[in-house]
N, C-alpha and C positions, 0 to 999 in steps of 0.2 A: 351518710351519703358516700358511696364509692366515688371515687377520683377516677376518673377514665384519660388513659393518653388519645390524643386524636392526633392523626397519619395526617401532614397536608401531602399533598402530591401535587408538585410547580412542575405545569407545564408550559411550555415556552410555541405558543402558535404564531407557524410563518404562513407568511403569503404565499401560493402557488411561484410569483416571481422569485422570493428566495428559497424556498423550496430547490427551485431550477437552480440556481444561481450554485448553491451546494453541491448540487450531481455537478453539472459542468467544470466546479473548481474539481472537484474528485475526479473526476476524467482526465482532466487536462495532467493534473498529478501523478496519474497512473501511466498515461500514456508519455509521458516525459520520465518515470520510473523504467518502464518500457527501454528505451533510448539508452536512459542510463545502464539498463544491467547490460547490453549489448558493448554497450566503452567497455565496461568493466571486464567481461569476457574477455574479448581483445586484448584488453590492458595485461591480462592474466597469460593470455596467448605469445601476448610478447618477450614474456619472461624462457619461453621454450628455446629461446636463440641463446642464454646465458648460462652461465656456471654457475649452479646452483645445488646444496645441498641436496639429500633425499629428505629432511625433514623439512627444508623450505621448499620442496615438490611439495610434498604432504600437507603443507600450510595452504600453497596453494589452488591444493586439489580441492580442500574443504573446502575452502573461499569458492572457487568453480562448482560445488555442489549444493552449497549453502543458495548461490543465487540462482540455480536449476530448478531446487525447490521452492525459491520465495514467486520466481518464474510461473511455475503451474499453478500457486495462488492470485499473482496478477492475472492471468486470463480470466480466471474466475471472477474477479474483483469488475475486469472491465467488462465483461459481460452482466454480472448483476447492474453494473452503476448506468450502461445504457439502456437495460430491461426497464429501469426504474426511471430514467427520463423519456422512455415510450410510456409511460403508463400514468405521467402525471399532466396528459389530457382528462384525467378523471374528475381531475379537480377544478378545470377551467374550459369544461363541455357545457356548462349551463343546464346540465339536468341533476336534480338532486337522486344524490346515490348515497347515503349518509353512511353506508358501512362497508362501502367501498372508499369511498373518500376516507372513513377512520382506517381503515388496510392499508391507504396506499401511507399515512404522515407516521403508522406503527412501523411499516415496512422502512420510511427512511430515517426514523429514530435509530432501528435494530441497522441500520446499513450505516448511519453516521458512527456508530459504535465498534461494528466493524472494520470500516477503515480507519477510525483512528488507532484500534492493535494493530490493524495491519500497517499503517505507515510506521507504529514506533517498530513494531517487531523489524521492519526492511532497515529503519534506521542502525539497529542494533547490528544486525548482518553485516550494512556496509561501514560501520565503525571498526566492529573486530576484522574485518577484513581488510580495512585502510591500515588497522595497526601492525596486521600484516605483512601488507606490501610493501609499508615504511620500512621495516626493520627487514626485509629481505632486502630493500633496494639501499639499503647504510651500509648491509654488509656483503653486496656483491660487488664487482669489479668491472667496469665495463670491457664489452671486449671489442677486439680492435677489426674494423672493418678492413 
């Protein structure tokens, strides 16, 4: 008799409420990332009035391009995560749609996956770029108003 491995596959079913409950925290996170990279600009912006190397320009350029790019991900992020809390009426219309209903909890499997790269990758961004600002703001001087 052959020995056969068998696959389990644990899937974890939420409620339409928690369901919702996931988009909204994702939203709210995004749109507070939002806010955030806009400080950060600024913050970056402020440094133009200081005495600053050209490789601590350079430092700071990256950092200002690093959150440009992470930027035109976030739009996309908060338009998928609202598309996706329009569309979980599917689930709580009271008509059976069994393969639309399985779309819409595949769609927020593949999106809860997605934003979790996408919050470590933002996280990663604005760590080296805190490590940064730190060691450019140890080593400049302020100047005098």
């Amino acid at each position: 008799m052959k020995s056969e491995k068998i696959k389990y596959n644990y899937t974890e079913w939420y409620s339409a409420d928690e369901l919702n409950e996931h988009s909204k925290k994702w939203l709210s996170e995004l749109l507070f990332i939002k806010d955030e990279q806009q400080f950060l600009l600024n913050l970056i912006q402020s440094f133009s009035t200081k005495r600053i190397s050209k490789n601590q320009l350079a430092q700071l350029e990256d950092f200002k391009n690093s959150i440009n790019e992470n930027e035109i991900m976030l739009h996309s992020k908060i338009s998928q995560v609202k598309k996706h809390m329009n569309q979980l009426k599917i689930l709580v219309d009271g008509v059976n749609q069994l393969e639309m209903e399985h779309g819409y909890k595949k769609t927020h499997k593949e999106l809860f996956m997605s934003m979790n790269k996408y919050l470590l990758d933002y996280r990663t961004v604005k760590e080296r770029g805190f490590a940064k600002l730190t060691s450019i703001m140890k080593t400049t001087k302020p100047t005098n108003s």
